[in-house]
N, C-alpha and C positions, 0 to 999 in steps of 0.2 A: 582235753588237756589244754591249759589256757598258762601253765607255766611257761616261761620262755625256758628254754634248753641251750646253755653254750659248748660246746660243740667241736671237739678234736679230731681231724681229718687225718687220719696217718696213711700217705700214699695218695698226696690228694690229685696228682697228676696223673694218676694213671687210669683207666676205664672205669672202674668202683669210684673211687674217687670222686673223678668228673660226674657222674653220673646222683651221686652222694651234694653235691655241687648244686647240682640241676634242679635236684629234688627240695632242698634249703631252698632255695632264691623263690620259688614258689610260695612259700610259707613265713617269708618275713616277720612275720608276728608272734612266729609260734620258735625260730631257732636263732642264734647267733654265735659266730664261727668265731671259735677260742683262738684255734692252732690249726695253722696248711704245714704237711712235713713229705718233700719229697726227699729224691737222689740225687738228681743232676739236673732238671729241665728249667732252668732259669727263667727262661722265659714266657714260660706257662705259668709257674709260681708267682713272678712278678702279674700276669693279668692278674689273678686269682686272688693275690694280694690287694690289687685297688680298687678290686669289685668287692670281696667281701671284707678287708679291714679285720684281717685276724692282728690278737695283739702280737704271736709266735709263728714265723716261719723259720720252720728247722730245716736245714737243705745235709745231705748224709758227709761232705768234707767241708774243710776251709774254704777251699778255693771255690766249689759253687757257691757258697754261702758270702763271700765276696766279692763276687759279682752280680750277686742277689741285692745284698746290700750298697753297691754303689747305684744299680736300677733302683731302688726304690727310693733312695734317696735325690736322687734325679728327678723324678716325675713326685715327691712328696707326702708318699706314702709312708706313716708312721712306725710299720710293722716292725717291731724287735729282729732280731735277724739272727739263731742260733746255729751249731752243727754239730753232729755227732751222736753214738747210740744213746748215751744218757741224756742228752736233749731231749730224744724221741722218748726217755719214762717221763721225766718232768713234764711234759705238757700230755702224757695220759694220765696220770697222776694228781694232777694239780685241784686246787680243793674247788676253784672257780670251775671244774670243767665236768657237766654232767653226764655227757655219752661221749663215745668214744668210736669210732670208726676207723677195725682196723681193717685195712685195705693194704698193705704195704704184702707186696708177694715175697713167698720162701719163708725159710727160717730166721730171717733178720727181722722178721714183723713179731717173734715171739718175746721175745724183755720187753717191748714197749705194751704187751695184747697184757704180759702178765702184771706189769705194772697197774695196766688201768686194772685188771679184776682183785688185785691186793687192794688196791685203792677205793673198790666198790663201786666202781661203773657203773653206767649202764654200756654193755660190752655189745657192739653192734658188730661181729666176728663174720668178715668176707675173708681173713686169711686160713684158709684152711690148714698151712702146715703149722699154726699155734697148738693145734690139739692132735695131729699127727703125728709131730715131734714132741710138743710140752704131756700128750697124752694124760695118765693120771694125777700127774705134777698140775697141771694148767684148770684142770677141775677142782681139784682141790684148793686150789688158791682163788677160782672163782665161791667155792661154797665160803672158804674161812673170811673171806673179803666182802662178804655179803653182795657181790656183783650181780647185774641183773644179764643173766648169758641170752643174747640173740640172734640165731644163724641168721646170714646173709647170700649164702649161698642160695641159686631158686631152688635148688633139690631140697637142703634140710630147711629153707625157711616153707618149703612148702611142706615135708615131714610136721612141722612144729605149728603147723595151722592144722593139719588134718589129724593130729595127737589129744585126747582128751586133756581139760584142764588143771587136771590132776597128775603131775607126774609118779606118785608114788604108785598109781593103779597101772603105768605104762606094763609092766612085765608080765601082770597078769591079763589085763584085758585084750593087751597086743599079742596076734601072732605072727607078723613080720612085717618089716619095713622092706619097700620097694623103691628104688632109688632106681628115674627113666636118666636115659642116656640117647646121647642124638645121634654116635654113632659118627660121627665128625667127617671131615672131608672124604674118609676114605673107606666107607662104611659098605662098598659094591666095586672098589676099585681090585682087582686081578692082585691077589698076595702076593704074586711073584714079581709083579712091579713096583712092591714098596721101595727095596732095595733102591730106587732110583729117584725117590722122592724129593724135591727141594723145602728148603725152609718155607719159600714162599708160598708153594702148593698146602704144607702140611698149617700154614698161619691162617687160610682161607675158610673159616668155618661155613659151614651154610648156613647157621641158623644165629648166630650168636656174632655181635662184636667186641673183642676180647684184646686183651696182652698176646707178645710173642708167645710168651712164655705156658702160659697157660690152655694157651691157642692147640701147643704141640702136643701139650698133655691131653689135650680131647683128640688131635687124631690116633693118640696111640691108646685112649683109653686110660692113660696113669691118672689123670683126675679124677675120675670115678672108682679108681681104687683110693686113690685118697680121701675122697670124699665117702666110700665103707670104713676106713679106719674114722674119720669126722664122728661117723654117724654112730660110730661103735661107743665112744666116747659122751656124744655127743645126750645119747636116750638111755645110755645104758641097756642095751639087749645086747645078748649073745653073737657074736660073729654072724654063726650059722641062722640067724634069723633076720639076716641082710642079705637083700638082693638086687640083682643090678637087671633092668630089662632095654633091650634099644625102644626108643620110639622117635622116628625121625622125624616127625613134626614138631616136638618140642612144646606141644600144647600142654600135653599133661606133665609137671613139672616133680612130683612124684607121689608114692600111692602111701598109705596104713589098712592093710587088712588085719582086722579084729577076730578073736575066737571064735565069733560066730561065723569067718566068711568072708564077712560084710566090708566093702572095699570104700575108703575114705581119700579122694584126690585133689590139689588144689591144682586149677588150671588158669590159664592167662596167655597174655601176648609174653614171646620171649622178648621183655625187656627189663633189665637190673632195676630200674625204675622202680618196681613193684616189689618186690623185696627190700628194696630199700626204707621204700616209704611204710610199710608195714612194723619195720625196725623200727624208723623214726619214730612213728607215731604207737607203736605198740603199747598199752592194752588197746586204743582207739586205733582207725583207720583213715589216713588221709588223701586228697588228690596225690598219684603220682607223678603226671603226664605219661603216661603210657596210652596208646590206645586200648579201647575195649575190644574186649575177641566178639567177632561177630558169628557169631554158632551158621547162620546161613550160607555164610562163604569158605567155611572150612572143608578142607576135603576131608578122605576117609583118616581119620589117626587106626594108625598101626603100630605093632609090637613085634619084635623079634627077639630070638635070646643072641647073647651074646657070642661071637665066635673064636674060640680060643687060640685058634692058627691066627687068624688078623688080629685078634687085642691080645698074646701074650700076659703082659703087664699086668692086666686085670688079677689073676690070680695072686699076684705077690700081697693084695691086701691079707687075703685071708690067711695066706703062707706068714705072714708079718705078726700079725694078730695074737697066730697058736705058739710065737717064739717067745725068746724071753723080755721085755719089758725091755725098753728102747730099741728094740729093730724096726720097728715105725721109723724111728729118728734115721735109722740106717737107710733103708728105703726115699725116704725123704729126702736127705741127702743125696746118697748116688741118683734120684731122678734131675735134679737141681745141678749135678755136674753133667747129665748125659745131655740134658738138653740143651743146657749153654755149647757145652760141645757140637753139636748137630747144627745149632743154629749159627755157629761160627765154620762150619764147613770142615769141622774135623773129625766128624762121627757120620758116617748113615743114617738116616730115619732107623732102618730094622735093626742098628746095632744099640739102642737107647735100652729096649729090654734084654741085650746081654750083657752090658753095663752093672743094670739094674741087680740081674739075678745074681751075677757072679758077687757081685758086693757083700748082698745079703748072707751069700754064704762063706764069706772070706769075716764076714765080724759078725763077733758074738759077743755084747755087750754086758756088758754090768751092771744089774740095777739102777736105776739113775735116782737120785735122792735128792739134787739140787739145779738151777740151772745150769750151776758148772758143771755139774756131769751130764746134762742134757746135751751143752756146745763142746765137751769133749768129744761126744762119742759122732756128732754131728762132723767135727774137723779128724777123727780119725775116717771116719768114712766114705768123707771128702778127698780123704789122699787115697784112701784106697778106688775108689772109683777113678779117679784121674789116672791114676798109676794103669788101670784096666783100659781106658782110653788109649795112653799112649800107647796099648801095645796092640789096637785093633788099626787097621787103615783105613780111611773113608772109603 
């Protein structure tokens, strides 16, 4: 691929992002940075700005975004300086801008993910609540947009490399998709001590380095149920032929076993690097910086199933799934209020999946037809889960 690619970073301050970052400046020839769009971190944005010379920095209010703008006009940096959710469509959107990285976590990352796939992207998708929440809405608008859809997660970008190159033959020649799991901080710790768990313990992954946010979703397991609704979406197979298995090494990043058996895995060092650069460069394959896995120094990889007394959570994917059309969004939701709660010190670690569950069954949503009824049913069960908060005690 010897086109140059300009390049919309959405979320660029955060671990995807940087990492999205790291992987560009290696390959100067081959990409050039349209648009940086965080939330608040000024001063991340402002490096990022006079190292890559994006024409669009979007910062999420005013007030970041003017202080962005007097930084950069300080040291001379020409970057446009924008703010707001319709900022973040216009520069996925925009006709200059050929891939699109969305990296912005939660459901705020979905108007600007579905903008770029209206717009025909090429959709480089690390935010996984776009098709959790956006569900049949977000595929569809990637098919009628002619978008080029690429997971970036290591679970389905590794799904999407060991899948024949054929999608229409997926349903018949696959018999299930296996999606590994590390199993997170808290993977042998004594269940009855979760109750006690700090934000800090629950951010410390062993294997991976991540967001808060995402951090707490792997100790309790909710991102691998989100990533089964991703994956539901994502290949089109049946619920019931998605599976979640632990493997604490992290090596084997996830499996396709075929009709016959025959088991398809892509393996690597855990580093985002490598999903990244695979997006980037996809049909072709480029340096990451990642190390190479050295088969000699590994120890044993192992498999365990998952345990339902310590991961809870796991199960609402598939409970989600068999409901009616937007309870993903519901799900999505209430994890996005349990966890900000938790990690503000006013929820439990063990009270996030009673949050969770009781939401799902407190709304029953209504077909959703549009993105307004996507962010409706997203802020109805928003307040329902807060409301469940306030009446639990840390």
């Amino acid at each position: 691929m010897s086109d140059l690619q300009h390049i919309t970073v959405l979320g660029s301050t955060g671990s995807i992002g940087k990492n999205t970052l790291d992987v560009v400046a290696r390959h100067p020839d081959r990409f050039r940075v349209f648009a940086l769009t965080a939330a608040t971190q000024v001063e991340l944005m402002a490096e990022q700005c006079a190292r890559f010379a994006p024409r669009f920095a979007v910062m999420s209010t005013e007030e970041p975004a003017r202080r962005l703008r007097e930084r950069l006009k300080a040291t001379g940096v020409a970057t446009e300086v924008l703010h707001g959710a319709q900022a973040l469509c216009e520069v996925s959107e925009a006709p200059e801008v050929d891939a699109v990285m969305a990296a912005i976590v939660g459901a705020a990352g979905l108007p600007p993910s579905l903008a770029a796939a209206r717009a025909g992207k090429k959709l480089l998708l690390a935010n996984k609540e776009a098709l959790v929440v956006g569900g049949e809405l977000f595929m569809q608008a990637v098919q009628v947009g002619g978008a080029t859809l690429l997971p970036i997660d290591s679970e389905h970008s590794a799904i999407f490399q060991s899948l024949p190159d054929d999608p229409a033959s997926w349903s018949r020649r696959v018999q299930k998709i296996v999606l590994t799991a590390s199993g997170g901080p808290f993977r042998t710790r004594d269940v009855a001590t979760l109750s006690h768990v700090t934000p800090q313990e629950a951010c410390a992954h062993p294997n991976w380095v991540m967001g808060r946010k995402i951090s707490v979703d792997s100790a309790t397991m909710m991102n691998k149920a989100l990533e089964v609704i991703e994956a539901r979406y994502l290949f089109g197979l049946p619920p019931e032929r998605i599976e979640v298995v632990i493997h604490p090494q992290s090596v084997i990043h996830s499996m396709v076993q075929y009709t016959d058996t025959s088991v398809v895995a892509q393996l690597g060092t855990p580093d985002m690097r490598v999903p990244i650069a695979y997006g980037l460069s996809w049909p072709e394959r480029m340096a990451s910086g990642a190390a190479s896995l050295d088969f000699a120094t590994l120890s044993a990889l192992t498999f365990e199933s998952a345990d339902a007394v310590r991961f809870p959570g796991l199960q609402l994917a598939w409970q989600a799934l068999k409901a009616a059309p937007g309870t993903t969004a519901v799900l999505n939701a209430a994890n996005e209020v349990a966890v900000e709660a938790f990690l503000d010190g006013r929820l439990r670690f063990d009270q996030i999946y009673a949050v969770n569950h009781a939401t799902l069954d407190a709304c029953q949503p209504s077909k959703p037809d549009s993105l307004d009824d996507l962010l409706a049913i997203d802020a109805h069960a928003r307040s329902v889960a807060s409301a469940k908060v306030a009446s639990l005690s840390p």
